[in-house]
N, C-alpha and C positions, 0 to 999 in steps of 0.2 A: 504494500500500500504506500502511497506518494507522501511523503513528507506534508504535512502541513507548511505554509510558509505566512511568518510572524513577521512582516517587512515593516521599515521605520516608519513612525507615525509620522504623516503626512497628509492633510487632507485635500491637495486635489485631485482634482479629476481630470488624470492622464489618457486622453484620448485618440494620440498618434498613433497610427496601425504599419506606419513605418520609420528607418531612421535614413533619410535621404542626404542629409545633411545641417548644420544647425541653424541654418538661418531660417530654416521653418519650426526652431523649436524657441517655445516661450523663455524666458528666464526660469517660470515657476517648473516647465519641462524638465529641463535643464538640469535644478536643483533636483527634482524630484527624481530626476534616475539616478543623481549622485546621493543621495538619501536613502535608496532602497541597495545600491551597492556595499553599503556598507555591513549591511545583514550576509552577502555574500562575501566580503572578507573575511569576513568571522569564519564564516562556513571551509575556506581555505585553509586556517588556522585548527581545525579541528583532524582527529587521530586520521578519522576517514573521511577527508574531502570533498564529498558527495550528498545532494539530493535531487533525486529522479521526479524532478518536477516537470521535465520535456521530455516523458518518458511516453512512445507512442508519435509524439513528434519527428517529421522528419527531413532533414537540413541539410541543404542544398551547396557549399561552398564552388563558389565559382569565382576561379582565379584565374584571371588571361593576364596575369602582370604577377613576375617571380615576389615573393614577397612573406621568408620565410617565419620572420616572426610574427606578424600579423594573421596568417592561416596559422600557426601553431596555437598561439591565444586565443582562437575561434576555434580549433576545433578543441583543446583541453575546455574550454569552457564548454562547450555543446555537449561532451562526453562527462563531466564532471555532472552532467545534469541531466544523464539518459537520452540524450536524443539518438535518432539511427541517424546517421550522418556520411554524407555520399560526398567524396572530394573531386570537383573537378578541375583541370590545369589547362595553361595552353598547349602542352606536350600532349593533351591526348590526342588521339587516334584519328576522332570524327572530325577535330582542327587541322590537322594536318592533311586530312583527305579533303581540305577546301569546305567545309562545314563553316557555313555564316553564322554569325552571332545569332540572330533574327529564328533562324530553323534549330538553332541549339537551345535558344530561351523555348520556343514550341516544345518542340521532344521533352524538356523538362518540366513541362508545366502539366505534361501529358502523365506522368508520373506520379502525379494529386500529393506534389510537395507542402509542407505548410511554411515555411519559410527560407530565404535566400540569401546568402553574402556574397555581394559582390565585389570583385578587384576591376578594374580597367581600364589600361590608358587613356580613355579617353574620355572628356567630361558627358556629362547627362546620364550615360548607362542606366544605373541603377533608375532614375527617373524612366527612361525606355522601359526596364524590366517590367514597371509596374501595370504598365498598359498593358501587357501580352502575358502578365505570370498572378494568378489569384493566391497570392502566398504575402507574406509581408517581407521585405526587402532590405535589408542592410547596406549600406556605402561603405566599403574596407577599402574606398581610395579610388579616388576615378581621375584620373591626368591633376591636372595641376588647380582645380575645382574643391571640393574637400574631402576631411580625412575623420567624419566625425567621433568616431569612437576612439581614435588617437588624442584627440582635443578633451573629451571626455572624461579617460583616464588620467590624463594630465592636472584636469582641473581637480579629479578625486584628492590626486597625489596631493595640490598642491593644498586643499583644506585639508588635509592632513597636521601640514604644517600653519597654516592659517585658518582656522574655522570661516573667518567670513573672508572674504578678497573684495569685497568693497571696500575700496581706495588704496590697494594694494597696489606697490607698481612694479609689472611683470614686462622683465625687457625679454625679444626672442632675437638670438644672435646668431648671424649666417645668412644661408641663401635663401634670403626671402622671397627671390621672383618664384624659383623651381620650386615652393616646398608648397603641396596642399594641406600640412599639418599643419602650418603660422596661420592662413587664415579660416581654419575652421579653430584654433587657439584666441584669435583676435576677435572672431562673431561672439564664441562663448561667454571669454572673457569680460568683455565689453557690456554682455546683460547680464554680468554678475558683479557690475560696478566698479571690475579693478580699470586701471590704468595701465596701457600694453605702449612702450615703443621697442619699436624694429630695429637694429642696429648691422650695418654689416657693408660693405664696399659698395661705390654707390653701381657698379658694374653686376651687382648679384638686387639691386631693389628693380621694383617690378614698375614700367611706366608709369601704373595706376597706384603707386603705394600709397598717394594724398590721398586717395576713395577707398583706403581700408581702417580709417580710423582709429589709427594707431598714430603716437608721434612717430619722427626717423631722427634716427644717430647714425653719425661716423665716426662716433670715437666711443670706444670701450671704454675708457678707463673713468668719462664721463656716467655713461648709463651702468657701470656698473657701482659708483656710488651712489647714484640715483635707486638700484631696485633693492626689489625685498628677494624676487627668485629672478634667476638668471636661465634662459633655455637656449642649449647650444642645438645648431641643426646641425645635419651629417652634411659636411661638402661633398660634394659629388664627382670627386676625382674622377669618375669616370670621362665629363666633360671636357677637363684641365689635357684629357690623351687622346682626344676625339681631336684635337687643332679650335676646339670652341674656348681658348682661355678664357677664363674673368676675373684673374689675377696673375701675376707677374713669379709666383713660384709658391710651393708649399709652405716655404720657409719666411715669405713674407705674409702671406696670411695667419699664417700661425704669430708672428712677432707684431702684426696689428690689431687680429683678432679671434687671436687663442686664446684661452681663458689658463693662468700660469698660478703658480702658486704664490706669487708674489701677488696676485690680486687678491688671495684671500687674504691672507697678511693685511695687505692697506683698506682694504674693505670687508669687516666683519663679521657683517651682517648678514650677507646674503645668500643664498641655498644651490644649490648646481642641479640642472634637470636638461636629460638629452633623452630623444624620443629613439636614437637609437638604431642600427649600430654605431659608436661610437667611432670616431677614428684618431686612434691616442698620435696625440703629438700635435695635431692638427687644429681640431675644434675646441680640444683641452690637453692640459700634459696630463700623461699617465694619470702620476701623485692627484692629481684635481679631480679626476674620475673616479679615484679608491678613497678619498678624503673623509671623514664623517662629516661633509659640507654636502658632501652629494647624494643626493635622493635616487639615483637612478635602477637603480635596483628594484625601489621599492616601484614604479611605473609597473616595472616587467611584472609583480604580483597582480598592483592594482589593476592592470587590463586584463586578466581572467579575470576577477571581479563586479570590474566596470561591462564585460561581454554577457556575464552570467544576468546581470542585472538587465541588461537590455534587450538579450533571448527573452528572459520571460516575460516584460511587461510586453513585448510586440506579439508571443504567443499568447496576449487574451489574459494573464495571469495579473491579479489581484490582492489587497491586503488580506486575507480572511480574520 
């Protein structure tokens, strides 16, 4: 028999049937799935990690974008919680026989799925899914669009350390054109009152970065007396060997804006959080990542957490 589930008192009335991304969810949303997460960390913290609340459920993971630690924490969350759970990748079979998105969401929907995560380089997807799949729908990252369960978990992590983040000031450092995690981090953010600037070479900020609401920094050593948490984003070396430079070598981005130990020293206030994987030497040194300044660790728990929580309110599930 299914566990009963005693989720945090919270009185609204959460009525999304998907998570597309957060600029369709309220502040009180928002809160509200960070609220009910917290009943599923406990549950991580327990001998036997488990309750088969999505048991008879069955979830659909569709990944056409490599993305291993994001499918790992959806699918230990999904199992963690009884779902049957079917993985799909772009290596399969039916994609490489030239199988269209379009005829792969069909074939699946044909299957009487109850719900989807999707990966895809390319924005809207999961928005498409929903027209052609009667299941409810997860965004685990669509092109450069959002990232919202990554934003999520972040925000969990960071009341962790701050209970409220109104008026908190959260800088996110790096490549802020490329990254869908900064502005589904700066939507969130933003209807939970904190204070976000962006900081990072102005060859990695996005045209549009005045239409995201966030201030912009060029200098680290400013915005990081200025915050309370500090979020380094992964550079994308991959770009830097592609001939798309957007910095002049590893060794000066790291010396303009790697996060060093000498910055905890002269600023001591403030918390280290990278969504990860890390790239030591580059985005932070090593010592900066293993420091008891850094949270980052604790993310990797809090998004099986933050995924358990938002499996089950999109499956129908309830305070009882």
């Amino acid at each position: 028999m299914a566990e009963e589930i005693e989720l945090q008192h919270n009185d609204h009335d959460f009525e999304q049937q998907h998570l597309l991304g957060l600029a369709d969810y309220s502040k009180e949303d928002i809160q509200y799935v960070l609220d009910q997460a917290q009943y599923f960390r406990e549950i991580l913290d327990r001998p036997v990690p488990k309750v088969p609340t999505l048991r008879d459920k069955t979830i659909v993971n569709l990944f056409y974008e490599d993305s291993t630690r994001t499918r790992l924490s959806f699918e230990l969350a999904q199992k963690r919680m009884g779902a049957d759970v079917v993985n799909f990748s772009k290596g399969s079979s039916s994609v490489k026989k030239g199988e269209s998105l379009k005829d792969t969401i069909r074939n699946i929907s044909s299957m009487k799925i109850d719900m989807v995560v999707v990966r895809h380089s390319s924005p809207g997807v999961p928005h498409f899914l929903t027209r052609c799949v009667d299941a409810a729908t997860i965004n685990a990252g669509d092109g450069q669009h959002e990232h919202p369960t990554q934003a999520l978990l972040d925000m969990f992590t960071m009341q962790q350390v701050h209970p409220d983040l109104a008026g908190k000031n959260i800088a996110v450092i790096g490549d802020i054109a490329h990254s869908r995690v900064v502005r589904s981090n700066i939507i969130g953010l933003l209807k939970l009152g904190a204070n976000v600037t962006v900081c990072g070479p102005k060859t990695m900020m996005p045209a549009y970065v005045n239409e995201l609401g966030a201030d912009v920094s060029y200098n680290l050593d400013q915005t990081l007396e200025w915050c309370d948490i500090a979020m380094a984003l992964r550079i994308q070396l991959e770009r830097q060997e592609e001939g798309t430079e957007l910095f002049p070598s590893i060794r000066e981005y790291h010396q303009m804006f790697g996060i060093r130990m000498e910055h905890l020293k002269r600023y001591p206030d403030f918390v280290i959080m990278h969504p990860g994987p890390v790239n030591r030497g580059v985005e932070m040194e090593s010592q900066v990542a293993d420091s008891d300044r850094s949270i980052i660790l604790s993310q990797v728990t809090n998004g099986v957490a933050v995924r358990m929580a938002i499996l089950y309110l999109l499956s129908g599930g309830t305070r009882i």
